[in-house]
Each structure stands twice: as C-alpha cells, then as structure tokens.
C-alpha positions in Angstrom: 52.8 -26.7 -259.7 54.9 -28.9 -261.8 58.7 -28.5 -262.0 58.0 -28.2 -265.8 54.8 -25.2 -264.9 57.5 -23.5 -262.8 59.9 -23.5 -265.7 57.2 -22.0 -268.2 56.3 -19.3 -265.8 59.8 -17.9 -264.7 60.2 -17.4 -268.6 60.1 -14.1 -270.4 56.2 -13.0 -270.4 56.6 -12.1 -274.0 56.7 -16.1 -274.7 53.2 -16.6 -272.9 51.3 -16.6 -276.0 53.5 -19.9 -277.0 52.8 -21.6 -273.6 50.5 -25.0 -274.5 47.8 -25.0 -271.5 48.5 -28.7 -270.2 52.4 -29.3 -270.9 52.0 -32.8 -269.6 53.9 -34.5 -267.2 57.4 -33.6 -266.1 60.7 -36.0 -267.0 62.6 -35.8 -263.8 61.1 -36.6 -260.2 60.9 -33.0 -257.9 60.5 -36.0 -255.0 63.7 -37.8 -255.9 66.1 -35.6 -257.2 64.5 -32.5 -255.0 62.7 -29.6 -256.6 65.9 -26.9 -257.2 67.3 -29.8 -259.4 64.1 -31.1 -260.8 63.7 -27.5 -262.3 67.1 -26.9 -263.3 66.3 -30.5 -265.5 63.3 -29.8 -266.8 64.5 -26.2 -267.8 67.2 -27.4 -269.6 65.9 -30.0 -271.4 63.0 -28.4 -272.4 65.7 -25.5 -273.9 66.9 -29.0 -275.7 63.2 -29.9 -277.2 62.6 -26.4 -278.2 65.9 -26.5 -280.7 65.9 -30.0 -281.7 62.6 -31.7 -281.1 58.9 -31.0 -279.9 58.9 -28.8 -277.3 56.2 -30.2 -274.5 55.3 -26.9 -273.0 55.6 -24.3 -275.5 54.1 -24.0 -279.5 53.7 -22.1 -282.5 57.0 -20.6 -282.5 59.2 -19.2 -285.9 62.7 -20.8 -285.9 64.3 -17.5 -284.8 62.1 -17.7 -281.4 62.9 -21.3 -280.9 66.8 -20.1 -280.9 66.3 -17.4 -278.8 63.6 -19.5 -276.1 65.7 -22.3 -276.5 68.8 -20.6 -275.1 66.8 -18.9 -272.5 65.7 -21.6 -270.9 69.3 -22.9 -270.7 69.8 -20.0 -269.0 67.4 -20.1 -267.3 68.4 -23.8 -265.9 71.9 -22.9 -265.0 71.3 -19.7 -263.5 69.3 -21.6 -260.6 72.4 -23.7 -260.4 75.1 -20.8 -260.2 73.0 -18.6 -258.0 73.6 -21.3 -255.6 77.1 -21.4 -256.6 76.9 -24.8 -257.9 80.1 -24.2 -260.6 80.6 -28.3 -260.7 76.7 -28.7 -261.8 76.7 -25.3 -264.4 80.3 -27.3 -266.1 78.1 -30.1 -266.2 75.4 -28.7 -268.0 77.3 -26.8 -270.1 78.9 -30.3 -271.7 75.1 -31.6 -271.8 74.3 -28.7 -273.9 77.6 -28.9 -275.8 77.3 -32.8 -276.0 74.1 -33.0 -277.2 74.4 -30.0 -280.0 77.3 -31.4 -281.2 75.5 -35.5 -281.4 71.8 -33.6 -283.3 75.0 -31.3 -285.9 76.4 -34.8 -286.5 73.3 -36.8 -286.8 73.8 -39.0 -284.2 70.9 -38.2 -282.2 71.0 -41.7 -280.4 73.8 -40.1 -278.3 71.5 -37.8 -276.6 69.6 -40.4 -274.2 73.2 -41.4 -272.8 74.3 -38.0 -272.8 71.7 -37.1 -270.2 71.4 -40.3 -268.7 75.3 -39.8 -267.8 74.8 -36.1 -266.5 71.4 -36.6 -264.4 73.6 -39.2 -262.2 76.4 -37.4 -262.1 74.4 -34.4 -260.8 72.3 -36.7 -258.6 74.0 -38.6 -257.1 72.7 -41.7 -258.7 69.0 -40.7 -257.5 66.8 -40.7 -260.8 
C-alpha cells in the first residue's frame, strides 16, 4: 500500500464514498524519506489539493466537505508527527499550511512549490 492509500484509509469512513479507486502515484519517496514521513507528506499535501487544487485521491465533494476533509487530513499529517513528539516537524508544518494559504489568498500561487520544496528538506534532512 501506497503512502498516499494509507492516507485515504486512516481517514474518516464517512469520506469513503469520495475516495477515487486508483489515486495514482504518491509525491514523496516512502524509500527515501522513510514511510512515517512519507505519510505525514502525502497527508498534508493532499489536505492542500483538496482546498486549493485537484485533489488526487478523493472526488465529488461540495465546498463545505473539501474545508472540513481538507483540514482533516492536515490533521491527520501532523498528528503522526506529534504522537511521535516531533514538535520541531508539527511548527514546520504548521508554516507550510500557513505559508501556502496565505500565497493561494494573495494569488501568488507560484510561492507554493518553494514553500514545500523549503519544508520537505528541512524536515528531511536534504533526502527528497
């Protein structure tokens, strides 16, 4: 199972109706940057695609739903990281999240790509 799989079913079964049945491939590498943070990634960014863009593993949602699946899966994302008591990574995250709402408010959505480019190394290590 993919990080991105894993993500979709630790999710609220009430959202399984929305789930797509091949969400594709995942963005970050489970063998580079190790599976606990590969999940954490994919959780949040999906949480980013369901507000702002095309969510790759979910569908057919009303804008209220997308809100409320997007913030869960931010949840979901940093709850992994502070259940290992990761506080350093959650602050990270939490300016991601912050960073990249404020850059799609202000319509500069080209931020985003450096946004999480600059997080995924700082919570790598460099490994991508």
């Amino acid at each position: 199972m993919s990080a991105l799989e894993e993500v979709a079913a630790a999710l609220d079964p009430t959202l399984a109706s929305h789930l797509v049945p091949d969400p594709g491939p995942q963005r970050f590498d489970a063998a580079t940057l190790g599976s606990d943070l590969a999940f954490v990634l994919e959780a949040v960014w999906e949480g980013y695609l369901v507000h702002y863009r095309v969510p790759r593993a979910f569908t057919g949602m009303d804008p209220d739903l997308r809100l409320l699946a997007g913030d869960a899966l931010y949840a979901l994302g940093l709850d992994r990281l502070a259940q290992r008591g990761e506080v350093a990574a959650v602050a990270e995250l939490g300016e991601l999240i912050s960073g990249t709402a404020r850059a799609e408010a202000e319509g500069a959505r080209e931020q985003v790509g450096e946004l999480w480019e600059r997080s995924v190394a700082r919570l790598s290590g460099g490994a991508r």
